[in-house]
Structures are given as structure tokens and as C-alpha cells.
C-alpha positions as CSV (number, residue, x, y, z in Angstrom):
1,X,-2.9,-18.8,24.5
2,X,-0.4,-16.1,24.9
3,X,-1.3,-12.9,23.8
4,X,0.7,-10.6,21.3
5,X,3.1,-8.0,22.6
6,X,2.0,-4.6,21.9
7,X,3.0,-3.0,19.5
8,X,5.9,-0.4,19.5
9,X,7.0,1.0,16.4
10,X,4.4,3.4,14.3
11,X,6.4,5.0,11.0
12,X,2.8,6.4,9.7
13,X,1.1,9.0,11.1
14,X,-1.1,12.3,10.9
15,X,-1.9,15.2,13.0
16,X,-3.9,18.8,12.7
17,X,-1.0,19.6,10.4
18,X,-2.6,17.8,7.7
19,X,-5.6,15.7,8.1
20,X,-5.2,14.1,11.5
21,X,-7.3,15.0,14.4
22,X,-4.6,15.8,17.0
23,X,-2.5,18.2,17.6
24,X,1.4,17.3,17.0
25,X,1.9,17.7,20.9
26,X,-1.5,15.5,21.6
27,X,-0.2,12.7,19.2
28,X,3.1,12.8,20.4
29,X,1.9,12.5,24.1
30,X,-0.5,9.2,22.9
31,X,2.5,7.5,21.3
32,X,4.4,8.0,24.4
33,X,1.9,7.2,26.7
34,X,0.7,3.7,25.0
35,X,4.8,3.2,25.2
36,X,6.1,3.2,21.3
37,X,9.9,3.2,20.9
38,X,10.3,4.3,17.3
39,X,7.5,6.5,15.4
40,X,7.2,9.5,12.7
41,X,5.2,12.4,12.3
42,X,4.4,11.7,8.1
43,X,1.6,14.4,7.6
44,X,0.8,14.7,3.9
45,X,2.7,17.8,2.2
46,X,3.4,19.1,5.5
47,X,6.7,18.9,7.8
48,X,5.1,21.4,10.1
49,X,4.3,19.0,12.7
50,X,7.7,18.0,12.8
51,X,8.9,21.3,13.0
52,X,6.7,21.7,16.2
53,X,7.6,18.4,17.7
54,X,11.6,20.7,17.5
55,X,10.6,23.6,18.7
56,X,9.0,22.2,21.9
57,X,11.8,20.1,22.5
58,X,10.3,16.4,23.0
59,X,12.1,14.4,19.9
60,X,15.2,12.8,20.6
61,X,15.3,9.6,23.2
62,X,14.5,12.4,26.0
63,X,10.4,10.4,26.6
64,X,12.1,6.7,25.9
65,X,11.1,7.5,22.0
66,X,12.7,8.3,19.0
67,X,10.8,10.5,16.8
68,X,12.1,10.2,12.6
69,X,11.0,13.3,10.9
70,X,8.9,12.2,8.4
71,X,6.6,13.5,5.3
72,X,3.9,11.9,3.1
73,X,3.9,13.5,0.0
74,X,0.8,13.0,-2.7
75,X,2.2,12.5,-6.1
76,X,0.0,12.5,-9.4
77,X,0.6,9.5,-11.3
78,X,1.2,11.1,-15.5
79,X,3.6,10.3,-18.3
80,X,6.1,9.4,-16.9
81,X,4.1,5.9,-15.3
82,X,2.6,5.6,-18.9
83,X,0.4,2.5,-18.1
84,X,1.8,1.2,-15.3
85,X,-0.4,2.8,-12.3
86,X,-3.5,5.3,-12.7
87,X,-4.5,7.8,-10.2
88,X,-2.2,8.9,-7.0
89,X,0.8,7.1,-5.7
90,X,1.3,7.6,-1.9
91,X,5.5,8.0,-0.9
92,X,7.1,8.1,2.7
93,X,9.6,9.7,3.4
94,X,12.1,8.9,6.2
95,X,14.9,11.1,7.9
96,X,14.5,14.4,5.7
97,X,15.8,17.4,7.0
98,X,13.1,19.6,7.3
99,X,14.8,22.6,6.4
100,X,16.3,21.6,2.8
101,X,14.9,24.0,0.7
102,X,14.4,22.0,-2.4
103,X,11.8,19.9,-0.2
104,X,10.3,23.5,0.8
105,X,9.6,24.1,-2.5
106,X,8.1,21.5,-3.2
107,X,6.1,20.8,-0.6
108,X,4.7,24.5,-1.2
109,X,3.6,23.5,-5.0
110,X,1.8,20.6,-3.4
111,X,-0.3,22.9,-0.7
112,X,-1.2,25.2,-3.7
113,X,-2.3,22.3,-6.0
114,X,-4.3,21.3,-2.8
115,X,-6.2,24.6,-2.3
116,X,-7.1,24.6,-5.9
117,X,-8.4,21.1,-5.4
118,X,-10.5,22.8,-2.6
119,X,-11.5,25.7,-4.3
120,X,-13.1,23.1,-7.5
121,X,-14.4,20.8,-5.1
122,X,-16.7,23.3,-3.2
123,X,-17.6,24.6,-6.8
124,X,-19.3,20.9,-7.8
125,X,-20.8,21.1,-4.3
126,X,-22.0,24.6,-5.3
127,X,-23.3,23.1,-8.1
128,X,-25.1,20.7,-6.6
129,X,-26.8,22.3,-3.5
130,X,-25.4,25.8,-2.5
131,X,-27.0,25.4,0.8
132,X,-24.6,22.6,1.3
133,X,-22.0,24.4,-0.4
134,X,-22.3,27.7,2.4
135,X,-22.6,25.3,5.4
136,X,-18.7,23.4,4.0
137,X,-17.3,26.7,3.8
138,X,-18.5,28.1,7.0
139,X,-17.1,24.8,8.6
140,X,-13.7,24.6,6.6
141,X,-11.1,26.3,8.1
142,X,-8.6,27.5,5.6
143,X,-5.4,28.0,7.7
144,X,-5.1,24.8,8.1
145,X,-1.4,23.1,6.8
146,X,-2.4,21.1,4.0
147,X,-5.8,21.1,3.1
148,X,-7.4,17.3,1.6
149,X,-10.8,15.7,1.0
150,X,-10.9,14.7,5.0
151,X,-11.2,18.6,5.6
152,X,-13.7,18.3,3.7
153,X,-15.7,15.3,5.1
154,X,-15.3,16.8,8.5
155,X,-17.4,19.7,7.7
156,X,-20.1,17.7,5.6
157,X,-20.5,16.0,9.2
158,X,-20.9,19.1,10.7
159,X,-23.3,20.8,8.2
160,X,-25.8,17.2,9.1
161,X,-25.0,15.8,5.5
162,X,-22.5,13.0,6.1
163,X,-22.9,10.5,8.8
164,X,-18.8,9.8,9.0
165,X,-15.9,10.5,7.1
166,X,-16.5,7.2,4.9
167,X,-20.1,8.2,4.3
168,X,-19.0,11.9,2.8
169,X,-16.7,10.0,0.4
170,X,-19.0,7.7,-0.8
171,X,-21.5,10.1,-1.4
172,X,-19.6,13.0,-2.2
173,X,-16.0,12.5,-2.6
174,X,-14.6,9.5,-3.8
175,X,-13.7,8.9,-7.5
176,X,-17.0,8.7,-9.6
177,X,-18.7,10.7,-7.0
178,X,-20.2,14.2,-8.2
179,X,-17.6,16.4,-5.6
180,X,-14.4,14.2,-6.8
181,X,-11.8,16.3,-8.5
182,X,-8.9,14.8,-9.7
183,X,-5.4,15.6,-8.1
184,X,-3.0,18.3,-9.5
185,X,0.5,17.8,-8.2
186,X,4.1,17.0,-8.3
187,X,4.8,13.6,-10.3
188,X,5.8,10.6,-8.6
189,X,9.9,11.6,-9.6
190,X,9.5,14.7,-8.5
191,X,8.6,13.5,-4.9
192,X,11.2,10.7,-5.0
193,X,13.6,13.3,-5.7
194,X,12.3,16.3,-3.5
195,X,12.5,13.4,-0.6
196,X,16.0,12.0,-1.7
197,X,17.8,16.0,-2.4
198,X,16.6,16.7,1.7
199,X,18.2,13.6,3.0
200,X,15.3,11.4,3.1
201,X,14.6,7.7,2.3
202,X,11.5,6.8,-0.3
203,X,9.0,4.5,0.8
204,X,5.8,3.6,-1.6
205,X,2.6,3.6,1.1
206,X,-0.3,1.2,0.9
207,X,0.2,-0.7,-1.6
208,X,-0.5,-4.1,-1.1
209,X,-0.6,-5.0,-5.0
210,X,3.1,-3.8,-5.1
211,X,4.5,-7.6,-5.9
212,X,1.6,-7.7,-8.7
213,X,3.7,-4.7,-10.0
214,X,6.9,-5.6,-10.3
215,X,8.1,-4.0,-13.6
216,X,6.2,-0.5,-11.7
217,X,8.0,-0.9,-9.0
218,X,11.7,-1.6,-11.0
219,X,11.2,1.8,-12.8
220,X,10.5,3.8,-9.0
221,X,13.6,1.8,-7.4
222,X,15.1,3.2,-10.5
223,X,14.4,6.9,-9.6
224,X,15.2,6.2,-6.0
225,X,12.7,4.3,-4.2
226,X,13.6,2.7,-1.3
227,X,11.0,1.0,0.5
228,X,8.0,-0.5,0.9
229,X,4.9,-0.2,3.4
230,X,4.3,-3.8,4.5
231,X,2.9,-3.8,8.1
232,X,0.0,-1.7,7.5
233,X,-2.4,-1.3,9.9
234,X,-4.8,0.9,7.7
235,X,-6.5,4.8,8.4
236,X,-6.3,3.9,12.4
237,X,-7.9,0.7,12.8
238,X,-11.1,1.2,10.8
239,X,-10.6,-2.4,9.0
240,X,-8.4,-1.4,6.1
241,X,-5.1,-3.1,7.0
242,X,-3.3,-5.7,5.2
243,X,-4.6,-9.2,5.8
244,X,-1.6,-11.7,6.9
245,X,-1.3,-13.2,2.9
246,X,-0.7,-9.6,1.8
247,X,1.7,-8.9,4.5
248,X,3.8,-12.6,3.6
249,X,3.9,-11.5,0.2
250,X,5.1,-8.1,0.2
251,X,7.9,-9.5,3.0
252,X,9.1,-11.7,0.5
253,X,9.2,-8.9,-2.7
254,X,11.4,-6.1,-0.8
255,X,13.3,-8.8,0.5
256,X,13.7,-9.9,-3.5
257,X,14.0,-6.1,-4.4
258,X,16.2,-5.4,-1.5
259,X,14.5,-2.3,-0.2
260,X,13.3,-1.4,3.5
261,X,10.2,-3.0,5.2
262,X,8.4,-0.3,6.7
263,X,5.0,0.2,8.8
264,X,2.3,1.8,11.0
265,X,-1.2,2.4,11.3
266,X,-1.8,5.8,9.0
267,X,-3.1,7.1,12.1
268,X,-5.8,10.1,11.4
269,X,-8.0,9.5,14.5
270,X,-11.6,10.2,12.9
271,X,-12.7,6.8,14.0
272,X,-10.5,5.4,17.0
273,X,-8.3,6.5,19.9
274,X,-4.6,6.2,18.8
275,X,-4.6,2.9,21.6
276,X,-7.5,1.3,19.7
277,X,-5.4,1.5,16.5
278,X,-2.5,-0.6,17.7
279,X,-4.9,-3.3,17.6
280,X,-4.9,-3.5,14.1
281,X,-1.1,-2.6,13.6
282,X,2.0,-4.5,14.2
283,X,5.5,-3.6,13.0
284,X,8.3,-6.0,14.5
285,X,11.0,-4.5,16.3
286,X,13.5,-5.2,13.6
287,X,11.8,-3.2,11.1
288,X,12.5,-0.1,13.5
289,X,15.9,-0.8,14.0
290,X,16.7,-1.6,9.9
291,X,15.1,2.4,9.3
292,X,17.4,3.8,11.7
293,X,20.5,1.6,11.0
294,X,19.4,2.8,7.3
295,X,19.3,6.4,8.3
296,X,22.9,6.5,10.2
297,X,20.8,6.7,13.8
298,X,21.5,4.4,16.8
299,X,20.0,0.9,15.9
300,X,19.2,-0.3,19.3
301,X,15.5,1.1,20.4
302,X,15.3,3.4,23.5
């Protein structure tokens, strides 16, 4: 039985800028050192890790890697999805220059509607226990990029009232839990078109029911979308990725829908060394080349 090639392209990932575990430098150096080709920094609300990537001068081809500056923004699903899709829809976005302004802005209104989220969440777990409350807030640290429920879960581990990040959520955190608070944010156009006006290319993220969607997914190719997560390998190998039927299907609808295949393993690092979650990730190389061809870069891989 011959085994499968590792894998080599990673176009989701996280780091301290939003709710990763490593550093931008400390992620970078684990991509190169496992050997990826293609890969982006996709930090929710947050190009910052991008932006430090620049300034210490390791993007480019100069490690064998090419690095796409990348963004995850968190867009409240409202009116303007009537029906269609309830809750949070989770966009990509590829090759945006990190210095537009217009993405600036928005990516501000979304770091603000996050620390308000904060600031209500830690009231319900006031409410609660304010024991537990104190101990959160002595173990959140508020400079952080973009604040999110992880921050969150981490310090209800440390404060000895959470066993893991999926254990704070289910007791505390998750929708129906007595800590949720709903999201406050841009609308899902508003991303699209914050991503598209700095240069970028809109991908929806972790959606396996997309092809279940179709008339959903019309409307966001109408304001702009342009691709779909299909080789998913799911919060850094904790089980969540997109079993082989799922994958098949959603192949076959952006083929149909003519938009990009994308991938990666949504990397955060609570639960596995970045190695450990390749093993539940595989992007082919084609998909890699496609982005860049789409994105007016060199299509061959380093």
C-alpha cells in the first residue's frame, strides 16, 4: 500500500493575531519546516499577522514558500440572507492588499463589534458565578488582535473550569449555552465587498452543506463570491473535517458554479502540533496553483 504524499498547500490558518496559538513567526517556521509550498495567514478580522510575516521579511519564495496574504472575516448573517442561512457566514479572502483602507475600516468595525461581544459575554458569566467571572478576566488578555470565544475558552481552562476548548463551549459558549452572545458585525456583502475593494478573492469557509444551498450561494456569487472551501481539514485535526462524500460533492458544485476550490486545515493549534494536522488535511497541488494563477502570481509552486 503506498502511502499518501504529504500534504503541501494550507490556504487556512490562525496565529496569536487572532485565535491561534502561535506566533506569526512560529507558524510561519512550522509551515516551512513540515515543507508546504503555498499557504496563508487567514486570521479572523485581523491582517496583522500578515503584516508581521512583511516586516520580518520571510514571504515571497525566499524559504521555498509562497505566503498569500490572507483574512477571515466573521460576517453576521441579517436581511439581506432573509431565510436563506441563520447565524454567521465564515468568508476567505485571498490576495488582499493589506493596506487598502476600505478593508482597514472594516476590519476595525469588526474588532469593535468583537470586544463588545466580550464585554456581554463576561457579564452572563458575571451573572452566573462572579468568581468565575474575576478568574476569565484576570486570564484574558485584552491586547490581543481580535478578540473571539477561543480567548475566552482559553482562560476558563486556566481558571480550572473547562477541561479543553470544546468543553468551555459546550458548557459555556456555544449557541444555547448560558455565556453565548450572538455576533454583532459587518453583513455578509459588506465583507464580500471590503475583501473584493482591497484586491482580494471571496471564498465561503466550511461549508460543507454549500451544494444543499444552491439558490444561497447564486445570490453570494452575485455580490462577488468567488470560492468555495472544499478540502477542509477542520480546527487542526481535531476530527471536524469534511468526510470524502462531502469533499466529491462540493468538487463537483464550484466546478458547476465555476468558482475556485480552495483548502487547509483552519489551523488554531489548541489541540495538535501544526504536523499532526496535515494528517487530516489534503489540498492537491492544482488547487494551489488555480489561487495564484487566479490572483496574477507565478502558477508553478516553489
Amino acid at each position: 500500500m503506498t502511502s499518501r504524499r504529504p500534504n503541501r498547500i494550507d490556504l487556512h490558518t490562525h496565529t496569536t493575531r487572532s485565535d491561534g496559538v502561535l506566533s506569526p513567526l512560529e507558524l510561519f517556521a512550522e509551515m516551512r519546516n513540515y515543507g508546504m509550498r503555498v499557504v496563508a495567514i487567514t486570521d479572523h478580522d485581523s491582517v496583522e499577522g500578515v503584516r508581521e510575516l512583511g516586516a520580518a521579511e520571510v514571504g515571497g519564495d525566499r524559504f521555498g514558500m509562497r505566503l498569500i496574504p490572507g483574512i477571515e472575516m466573521n460576517a453576521v448573517a441579517g436581511d439581506d440572507l432573509g431565510h436563506l442561512w441563520p447565524g454567521e457566514v465564515h468568508i476567505l479572502g485571498y490576495g488582499v492588499d493589506i493596506d487598502d483602507e476600505r478593508l482597514a475600516a472594516a476590519l476595525r468595525a469588526q474588532r469593535a463589534a468583537r470586544d463588545a461581544r466580550i464585554d456581554e459575554t463576561l457579564d452572563r458569566l458575571r451573572q452566573l458565578d462572579a468568581g468565575l467571572a474575576d478568574a476569565v478576566v484576570s486570564r484574558l488578555d485584552r491586547r490581543d488582535t481580535s478578540l473571539g470565544r477561543p480567548h475566552l475558552a482559553r482562560a476558563l481552562i486556566a481558571a480550572g473550569r473547562a477541561a479543553d476548548v470544546p468543553d468551555a463551549f459546550d458548557r459555556f459558549l456555544a449557541r444555547g449555552r448560558p455565556a453565548y452572545v450572538r455576533r454583532r458585525g459587518l453583513s455578509v456583502r459588506g465583507c464580500l465587498d471590503a475583501i473584493r475593494a482591497a484586491g482580494g478573492i471571496p471564498v465561503l469557509a466550511h461549508s460543507s452543506q454549500a451544494p444543499e444551498q444552491p439558490e444561497l450561494i447564486d445570490l453570494l456569487v452575485d455580490w462577488g463570491l468567488g470560492g468555495l472551501e472544499v478540502y477542509y481539514g477542520g480546527y487542526g485535526g481535531s476530527g471536524h473535517g469534511f468526510r470524502a462524500d462531502a469533499r466529491l460533492r462540493l468538487e463537483r458544485f464550484a466546478n458547476e458554479r465555476g468558482l475556485l476550490a480552495t483548502g487547509g486545515s483552519d489551523y488554531h493549534g489548541d489541540a495538535v502540533s501544526y504536523a499532526d494536522a496535515q494528517v487530516s488535511t489534503f489540498v492537491p497541488d492544482a488547487v494551489g496553483e488555480a489561487l495564484l494563477s487566479a490572483l496574477s502570481l507565478p502558477a508553478s509552486l516553489p
